[in-house]
N, CA, C and O atoms as a MOPAC input file, in Angstrom:
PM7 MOZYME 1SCF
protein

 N    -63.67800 1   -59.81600 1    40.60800 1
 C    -62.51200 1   -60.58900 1    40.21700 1
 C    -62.75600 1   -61.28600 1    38.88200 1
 O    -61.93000 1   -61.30000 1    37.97000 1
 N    -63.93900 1   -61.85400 1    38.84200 1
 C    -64.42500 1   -62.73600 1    37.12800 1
 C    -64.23900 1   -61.61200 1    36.31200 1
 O    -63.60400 1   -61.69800 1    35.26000 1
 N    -64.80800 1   -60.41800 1    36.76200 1
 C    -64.54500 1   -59.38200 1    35.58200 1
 C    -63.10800 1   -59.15100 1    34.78000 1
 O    -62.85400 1   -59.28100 1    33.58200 1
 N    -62.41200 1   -58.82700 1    35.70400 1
 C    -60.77600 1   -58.26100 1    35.80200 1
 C    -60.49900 1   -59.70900 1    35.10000 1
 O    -59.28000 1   -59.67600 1    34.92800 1
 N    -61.02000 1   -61.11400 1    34.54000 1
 C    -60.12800 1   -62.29500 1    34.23100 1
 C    -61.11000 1   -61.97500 1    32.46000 1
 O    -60.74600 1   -61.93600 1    31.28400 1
 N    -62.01700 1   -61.86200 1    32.95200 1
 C    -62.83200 1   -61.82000 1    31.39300 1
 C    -62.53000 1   -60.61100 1    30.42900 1
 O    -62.37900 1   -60.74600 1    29.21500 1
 N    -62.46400 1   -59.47400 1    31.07400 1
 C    -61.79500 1   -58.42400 1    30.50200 1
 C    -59.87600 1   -58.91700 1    29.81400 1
 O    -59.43500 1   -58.67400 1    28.69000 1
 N    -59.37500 1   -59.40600 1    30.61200 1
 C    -58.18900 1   -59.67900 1    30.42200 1
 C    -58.04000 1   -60.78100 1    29.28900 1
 O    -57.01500 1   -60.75700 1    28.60700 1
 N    -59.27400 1   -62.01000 1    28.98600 1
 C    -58.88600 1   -63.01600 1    28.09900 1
 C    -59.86200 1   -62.28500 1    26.60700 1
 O    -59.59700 1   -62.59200 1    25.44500 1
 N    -60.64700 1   -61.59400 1    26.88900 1
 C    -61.28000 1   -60.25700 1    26.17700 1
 C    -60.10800 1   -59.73500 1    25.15600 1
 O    -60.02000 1   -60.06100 1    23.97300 1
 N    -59.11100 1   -58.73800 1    25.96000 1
 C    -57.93500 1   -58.30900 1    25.40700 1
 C    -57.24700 1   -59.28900 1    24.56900 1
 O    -57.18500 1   -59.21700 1    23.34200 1
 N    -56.70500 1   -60.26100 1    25.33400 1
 C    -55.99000 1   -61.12400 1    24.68900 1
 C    -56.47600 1   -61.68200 1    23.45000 1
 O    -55.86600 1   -61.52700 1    22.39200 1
 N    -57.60400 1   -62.35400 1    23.55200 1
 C    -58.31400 1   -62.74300 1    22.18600 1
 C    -58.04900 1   -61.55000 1    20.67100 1
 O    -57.72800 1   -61.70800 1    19.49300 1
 N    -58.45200 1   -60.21200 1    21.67500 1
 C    -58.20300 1   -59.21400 1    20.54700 1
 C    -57.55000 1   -58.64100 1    20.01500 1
 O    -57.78900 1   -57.95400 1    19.02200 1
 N    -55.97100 1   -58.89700 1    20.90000 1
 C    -54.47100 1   -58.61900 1    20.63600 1
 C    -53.94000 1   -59.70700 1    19.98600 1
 O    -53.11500 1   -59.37700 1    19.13400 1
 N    -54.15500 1   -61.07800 1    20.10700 1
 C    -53.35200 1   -62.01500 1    18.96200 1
 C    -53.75700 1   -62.04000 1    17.65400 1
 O    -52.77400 1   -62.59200 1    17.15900 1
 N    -54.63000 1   -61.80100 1    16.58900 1
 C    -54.62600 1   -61.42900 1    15.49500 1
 C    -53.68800 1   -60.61900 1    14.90200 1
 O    -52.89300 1   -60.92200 1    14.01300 1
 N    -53.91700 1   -59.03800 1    15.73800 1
 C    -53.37500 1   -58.02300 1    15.47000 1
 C    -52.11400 1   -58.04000 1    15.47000 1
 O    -51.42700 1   -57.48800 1    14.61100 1
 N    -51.59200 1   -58.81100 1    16.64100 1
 C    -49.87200 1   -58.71000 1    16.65300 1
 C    -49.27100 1   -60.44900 1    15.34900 1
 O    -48.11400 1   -60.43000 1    14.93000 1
 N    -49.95100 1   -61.33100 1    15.05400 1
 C    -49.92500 1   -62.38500 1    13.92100 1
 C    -49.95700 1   -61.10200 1    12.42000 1
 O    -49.12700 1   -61.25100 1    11.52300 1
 N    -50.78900 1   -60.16000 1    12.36500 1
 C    -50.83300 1   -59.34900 1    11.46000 1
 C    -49.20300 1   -58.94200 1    10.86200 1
 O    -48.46500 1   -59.32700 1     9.95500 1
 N    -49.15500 1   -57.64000 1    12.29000 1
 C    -48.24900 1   -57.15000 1    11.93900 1
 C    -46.84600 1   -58.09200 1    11.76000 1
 O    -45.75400 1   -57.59400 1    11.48400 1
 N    -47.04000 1   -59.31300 1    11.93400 1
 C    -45.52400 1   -60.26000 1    12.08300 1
 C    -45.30200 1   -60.68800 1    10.16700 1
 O    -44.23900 1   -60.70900 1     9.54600 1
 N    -46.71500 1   -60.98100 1     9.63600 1
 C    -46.82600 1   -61.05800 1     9.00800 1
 C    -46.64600 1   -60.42500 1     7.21100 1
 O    -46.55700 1   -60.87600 1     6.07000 1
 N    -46.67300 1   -59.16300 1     7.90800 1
 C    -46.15200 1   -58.04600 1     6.54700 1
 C    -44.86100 1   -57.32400 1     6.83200 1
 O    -44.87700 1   -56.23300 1     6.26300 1
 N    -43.56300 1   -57.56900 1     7.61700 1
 C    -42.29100 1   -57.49300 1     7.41000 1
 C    -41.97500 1   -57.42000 1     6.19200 1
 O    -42.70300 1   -57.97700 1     5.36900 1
 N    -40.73500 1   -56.67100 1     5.74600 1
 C    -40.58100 1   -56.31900 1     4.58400 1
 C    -38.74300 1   -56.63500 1     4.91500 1
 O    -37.93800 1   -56.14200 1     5.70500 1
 N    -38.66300 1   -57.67500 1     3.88400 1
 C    -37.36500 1   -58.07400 1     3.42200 1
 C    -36.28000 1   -56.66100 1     3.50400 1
 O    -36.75100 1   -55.78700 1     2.77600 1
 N    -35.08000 1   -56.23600 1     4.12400 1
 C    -34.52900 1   -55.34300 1     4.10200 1
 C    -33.90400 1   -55.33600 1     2.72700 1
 O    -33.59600 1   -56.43600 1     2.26700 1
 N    -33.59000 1   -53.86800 1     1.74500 1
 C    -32.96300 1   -53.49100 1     0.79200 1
 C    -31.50400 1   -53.95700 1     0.98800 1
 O    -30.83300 1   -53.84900 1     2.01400 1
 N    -30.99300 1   -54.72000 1    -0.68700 1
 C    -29.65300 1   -55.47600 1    -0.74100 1
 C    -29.19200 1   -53.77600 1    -1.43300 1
 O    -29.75400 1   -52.76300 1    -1.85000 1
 N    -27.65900 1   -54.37200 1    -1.18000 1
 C    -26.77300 1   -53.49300 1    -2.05100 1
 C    -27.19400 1   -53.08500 1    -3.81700 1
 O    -27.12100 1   -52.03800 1    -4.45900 1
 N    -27.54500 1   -54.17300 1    -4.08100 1
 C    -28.01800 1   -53.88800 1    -5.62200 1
 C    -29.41800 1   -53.54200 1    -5.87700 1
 O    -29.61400 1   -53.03900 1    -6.98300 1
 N    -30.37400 1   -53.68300 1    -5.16700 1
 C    -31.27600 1   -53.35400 1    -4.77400 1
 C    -31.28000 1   -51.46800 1    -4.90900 1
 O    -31.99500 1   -50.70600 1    -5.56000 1
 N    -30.19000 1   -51.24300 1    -4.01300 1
 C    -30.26400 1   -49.80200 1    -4.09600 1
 C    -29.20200 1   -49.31700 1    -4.95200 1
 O    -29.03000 1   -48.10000 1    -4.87600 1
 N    -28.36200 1   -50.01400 1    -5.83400 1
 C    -27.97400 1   -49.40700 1    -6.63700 1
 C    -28.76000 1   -49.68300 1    -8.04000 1
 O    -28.15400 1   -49.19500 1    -8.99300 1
 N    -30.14300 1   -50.44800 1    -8.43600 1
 C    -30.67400 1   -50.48900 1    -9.26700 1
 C    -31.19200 1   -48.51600 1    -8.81400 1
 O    -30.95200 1   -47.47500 1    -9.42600 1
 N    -31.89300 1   -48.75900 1    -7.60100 1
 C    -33.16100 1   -48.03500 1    -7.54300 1
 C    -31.80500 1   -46.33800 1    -8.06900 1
 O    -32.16900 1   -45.55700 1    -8.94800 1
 N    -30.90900 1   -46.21000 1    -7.59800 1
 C    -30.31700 1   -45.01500 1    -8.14500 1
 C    -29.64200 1   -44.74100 1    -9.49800 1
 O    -29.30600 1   -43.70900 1   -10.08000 1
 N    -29.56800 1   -46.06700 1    -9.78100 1
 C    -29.46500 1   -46.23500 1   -11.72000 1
 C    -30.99300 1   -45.34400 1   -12.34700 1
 O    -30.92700 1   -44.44000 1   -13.18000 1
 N    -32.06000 1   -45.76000 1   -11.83700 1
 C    -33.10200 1   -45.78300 1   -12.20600 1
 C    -33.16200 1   -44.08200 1   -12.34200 1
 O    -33.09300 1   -43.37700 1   -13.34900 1
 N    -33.36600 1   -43.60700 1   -10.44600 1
 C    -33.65100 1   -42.32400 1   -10.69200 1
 C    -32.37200 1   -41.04200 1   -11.48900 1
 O    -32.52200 1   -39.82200 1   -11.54400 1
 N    -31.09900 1   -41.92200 1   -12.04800 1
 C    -30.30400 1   -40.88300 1   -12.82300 1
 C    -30.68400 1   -41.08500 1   -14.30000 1
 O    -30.35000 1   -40.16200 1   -15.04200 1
 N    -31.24900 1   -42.01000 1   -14.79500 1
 C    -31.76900 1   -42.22200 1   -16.10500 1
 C    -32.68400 1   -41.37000 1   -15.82000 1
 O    -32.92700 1   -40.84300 1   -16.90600 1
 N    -33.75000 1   -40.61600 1   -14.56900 1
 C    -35.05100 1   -39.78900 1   -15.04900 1
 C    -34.41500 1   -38.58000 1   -14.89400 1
 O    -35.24700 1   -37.69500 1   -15.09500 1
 N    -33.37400 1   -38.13900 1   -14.64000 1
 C    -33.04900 1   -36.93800 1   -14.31200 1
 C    -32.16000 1   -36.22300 1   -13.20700 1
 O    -31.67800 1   -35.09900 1   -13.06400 1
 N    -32.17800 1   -37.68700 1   -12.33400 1
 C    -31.41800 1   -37.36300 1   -10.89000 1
 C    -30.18700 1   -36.91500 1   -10.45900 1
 O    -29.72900 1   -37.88000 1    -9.84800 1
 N    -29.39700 1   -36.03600 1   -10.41800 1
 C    -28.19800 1   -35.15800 1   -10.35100 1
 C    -27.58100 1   -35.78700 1    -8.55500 1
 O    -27.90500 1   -35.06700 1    -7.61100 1
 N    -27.05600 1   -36.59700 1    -8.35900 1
 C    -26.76100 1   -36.41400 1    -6.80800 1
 C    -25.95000 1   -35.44900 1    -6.51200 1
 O    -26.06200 1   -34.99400 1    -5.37400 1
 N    -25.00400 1   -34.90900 1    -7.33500 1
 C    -23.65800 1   -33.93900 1    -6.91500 1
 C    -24.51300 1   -32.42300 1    -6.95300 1
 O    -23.93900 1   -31.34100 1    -6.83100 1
 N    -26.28400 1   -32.61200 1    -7.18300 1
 C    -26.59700 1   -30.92600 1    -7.15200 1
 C    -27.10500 1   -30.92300 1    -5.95200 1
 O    -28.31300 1   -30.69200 1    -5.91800 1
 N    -26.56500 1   -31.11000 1    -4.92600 1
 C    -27.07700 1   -30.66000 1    -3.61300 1
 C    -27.84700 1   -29.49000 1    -3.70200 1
 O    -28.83700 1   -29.51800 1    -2.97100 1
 N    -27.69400 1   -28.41000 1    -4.40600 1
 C    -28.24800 1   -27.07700 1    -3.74500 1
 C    -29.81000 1   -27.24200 1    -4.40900 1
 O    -30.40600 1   -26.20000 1    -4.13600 1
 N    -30.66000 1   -28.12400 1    -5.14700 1
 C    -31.85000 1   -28.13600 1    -5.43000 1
 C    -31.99700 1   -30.03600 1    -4.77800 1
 O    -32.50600 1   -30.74000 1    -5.65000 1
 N    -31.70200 1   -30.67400 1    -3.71800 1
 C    -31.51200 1   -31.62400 1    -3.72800 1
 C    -33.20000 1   -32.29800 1    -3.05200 1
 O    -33.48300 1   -33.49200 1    -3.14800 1
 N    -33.77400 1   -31.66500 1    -2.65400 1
 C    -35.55500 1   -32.03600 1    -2.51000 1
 C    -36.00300 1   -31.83300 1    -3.62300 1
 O    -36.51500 1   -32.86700 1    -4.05300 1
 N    -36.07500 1   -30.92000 1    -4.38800 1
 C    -36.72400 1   -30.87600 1    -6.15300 1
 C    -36.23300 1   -31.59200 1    -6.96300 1
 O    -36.94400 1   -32.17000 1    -7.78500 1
 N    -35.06000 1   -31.71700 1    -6.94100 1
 C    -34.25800 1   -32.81500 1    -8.09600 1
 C    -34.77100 1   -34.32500 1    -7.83700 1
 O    -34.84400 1   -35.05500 1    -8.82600 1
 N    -35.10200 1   -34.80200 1    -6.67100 1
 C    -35.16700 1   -36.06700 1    -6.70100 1
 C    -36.78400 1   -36.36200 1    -6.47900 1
 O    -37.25800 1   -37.49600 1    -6.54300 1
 N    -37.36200 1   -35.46700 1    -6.27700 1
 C    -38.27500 1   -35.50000 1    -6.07600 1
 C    -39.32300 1   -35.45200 1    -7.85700 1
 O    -40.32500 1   -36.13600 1    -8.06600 1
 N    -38.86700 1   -34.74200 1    -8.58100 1
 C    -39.15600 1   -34.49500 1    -9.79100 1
 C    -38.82000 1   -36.19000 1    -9.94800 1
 O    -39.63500 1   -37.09900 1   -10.10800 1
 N    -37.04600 1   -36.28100 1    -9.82200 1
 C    -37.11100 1   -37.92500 1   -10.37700 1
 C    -37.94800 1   -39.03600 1    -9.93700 1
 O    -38.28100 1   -39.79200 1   -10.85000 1
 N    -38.38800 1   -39.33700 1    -8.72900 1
 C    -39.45100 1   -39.71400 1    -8.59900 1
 C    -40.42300 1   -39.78400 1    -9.20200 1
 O    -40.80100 1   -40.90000 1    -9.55900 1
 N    -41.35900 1   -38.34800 1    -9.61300 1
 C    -42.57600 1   -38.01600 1    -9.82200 1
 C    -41.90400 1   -38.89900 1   -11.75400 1
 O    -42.07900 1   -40.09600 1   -11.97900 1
 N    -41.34400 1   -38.12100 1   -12.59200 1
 C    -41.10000 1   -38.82900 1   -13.84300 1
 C    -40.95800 1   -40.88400 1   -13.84700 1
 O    -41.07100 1   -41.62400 1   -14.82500 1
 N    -40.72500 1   -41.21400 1   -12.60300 1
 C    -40.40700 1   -42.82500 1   -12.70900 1
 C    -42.24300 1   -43.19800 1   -12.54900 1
 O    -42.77800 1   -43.90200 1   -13.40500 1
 N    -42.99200 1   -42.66900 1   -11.45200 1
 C    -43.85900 1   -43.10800 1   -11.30900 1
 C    -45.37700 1   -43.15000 1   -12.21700 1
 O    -46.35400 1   -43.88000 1   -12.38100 1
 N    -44.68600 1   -41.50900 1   -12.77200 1
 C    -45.57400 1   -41.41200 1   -14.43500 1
 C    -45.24400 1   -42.08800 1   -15.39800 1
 O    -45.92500 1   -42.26400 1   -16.40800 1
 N    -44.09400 1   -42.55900 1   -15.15900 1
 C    -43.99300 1   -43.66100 1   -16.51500 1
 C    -44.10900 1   -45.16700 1   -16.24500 1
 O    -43.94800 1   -46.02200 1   -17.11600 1
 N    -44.47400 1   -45.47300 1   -14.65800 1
 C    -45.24900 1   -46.52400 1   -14.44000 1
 C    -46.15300 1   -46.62000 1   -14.72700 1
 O    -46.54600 1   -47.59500 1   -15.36800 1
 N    -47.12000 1   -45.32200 1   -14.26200 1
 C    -48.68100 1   -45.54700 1   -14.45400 1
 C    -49.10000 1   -45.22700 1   -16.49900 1
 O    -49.83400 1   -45.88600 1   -17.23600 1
 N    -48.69200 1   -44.62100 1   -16.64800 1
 C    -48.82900 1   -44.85900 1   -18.22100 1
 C    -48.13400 1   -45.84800 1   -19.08600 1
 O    -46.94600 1   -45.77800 1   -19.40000 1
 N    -48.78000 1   -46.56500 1   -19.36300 1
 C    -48.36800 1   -47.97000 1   -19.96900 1
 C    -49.51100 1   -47.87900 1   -21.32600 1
 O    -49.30400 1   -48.68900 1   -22.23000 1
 N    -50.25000 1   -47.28200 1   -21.42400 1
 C    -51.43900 1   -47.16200 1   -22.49000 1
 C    -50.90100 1   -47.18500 1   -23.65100 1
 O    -49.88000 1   -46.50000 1   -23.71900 1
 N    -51.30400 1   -47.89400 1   -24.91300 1
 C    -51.22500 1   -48.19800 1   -25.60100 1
 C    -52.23600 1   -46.67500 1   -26.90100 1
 O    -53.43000 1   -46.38800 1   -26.82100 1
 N    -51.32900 1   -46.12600 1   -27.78200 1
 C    -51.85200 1   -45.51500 1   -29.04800 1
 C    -52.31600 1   -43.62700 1   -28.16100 1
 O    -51.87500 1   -43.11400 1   -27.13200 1
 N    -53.06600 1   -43.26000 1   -28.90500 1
 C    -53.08600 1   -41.69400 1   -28.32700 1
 C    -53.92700 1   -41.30500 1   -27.38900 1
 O    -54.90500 1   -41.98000 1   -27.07000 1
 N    -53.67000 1   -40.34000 1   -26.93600 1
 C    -55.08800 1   -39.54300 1   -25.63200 1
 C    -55.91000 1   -39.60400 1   -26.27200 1
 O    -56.11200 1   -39.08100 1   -27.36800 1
 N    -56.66400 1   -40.43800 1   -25.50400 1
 C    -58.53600 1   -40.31900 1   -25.41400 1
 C    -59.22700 1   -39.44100 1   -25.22200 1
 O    -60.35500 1   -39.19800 1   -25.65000 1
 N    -58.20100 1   -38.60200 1   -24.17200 1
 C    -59.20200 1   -37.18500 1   -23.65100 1
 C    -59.38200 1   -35.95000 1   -24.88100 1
 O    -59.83300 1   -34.89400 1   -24.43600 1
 N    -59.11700 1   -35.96900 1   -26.19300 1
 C    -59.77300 1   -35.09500 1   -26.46900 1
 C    -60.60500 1   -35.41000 1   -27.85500 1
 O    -60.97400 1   -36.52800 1   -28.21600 1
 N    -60.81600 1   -34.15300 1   -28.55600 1
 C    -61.97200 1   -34.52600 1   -29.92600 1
 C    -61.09300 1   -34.52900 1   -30.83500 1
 O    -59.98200 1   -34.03100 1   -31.02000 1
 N    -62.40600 1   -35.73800 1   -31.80800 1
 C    -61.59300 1   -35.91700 1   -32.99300 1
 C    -62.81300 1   -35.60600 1   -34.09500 1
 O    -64.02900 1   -35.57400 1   -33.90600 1
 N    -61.98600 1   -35.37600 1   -35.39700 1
 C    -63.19800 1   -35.08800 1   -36.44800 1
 C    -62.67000 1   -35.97500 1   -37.84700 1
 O    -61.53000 1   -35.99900 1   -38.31000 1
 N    -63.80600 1   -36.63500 1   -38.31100 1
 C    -63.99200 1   -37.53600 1   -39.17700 1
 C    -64.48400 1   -37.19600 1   -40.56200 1
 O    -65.56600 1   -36.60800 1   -40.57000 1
 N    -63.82100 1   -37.48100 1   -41.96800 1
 C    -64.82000 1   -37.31600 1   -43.15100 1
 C    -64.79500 1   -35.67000 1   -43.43600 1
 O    -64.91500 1   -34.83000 1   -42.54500 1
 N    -64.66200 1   -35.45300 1   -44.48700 1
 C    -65.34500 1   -34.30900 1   -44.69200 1
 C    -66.07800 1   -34.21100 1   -45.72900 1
 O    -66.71200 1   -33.17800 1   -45.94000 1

């Protein structure tokens, strides 16, 4: 019987963090403008809504172009290749 109470305040100890966690990172639901920024956005990269018949590639491309032009923010030219100096 001590077992079945120690096991049980066991659990409990190890379930209230976890469920304080997840209460904790809720995510504010999307406003109306909210989602009409986010579809302003993806028709400035390319986004067609009326082309249904490529409608996973089309938006998906727009995606992929918004998020490459997040992550490149770099300043002046590619690093990645050679340069030659003086002659």
């Amino acid at each position: 019987m001590k077992s079945i109470i120690k096991a049980a305040v066991f659990a409990a100890i190890v379930a209230v963090p976890a469920l304080s966690f997840a209460q904790s990172q809720q995510q504010q639901p999307l406003t109306r403008a909210d989602v009409r920024a986010e579809l302003a956005q993806l028709r400035a990269a390319g986004y067609d809504p009326s082309d249904w018949m490529h409608y996973p590639q089309n938006i998906q491309a727009a995606e992929a172009r918004i998020a490459a032009a997040k992550t490149n923010t770099a300043y002046g030219p590619s690093t990645t290749g050679t340069s030659q100096s003086g002659q």
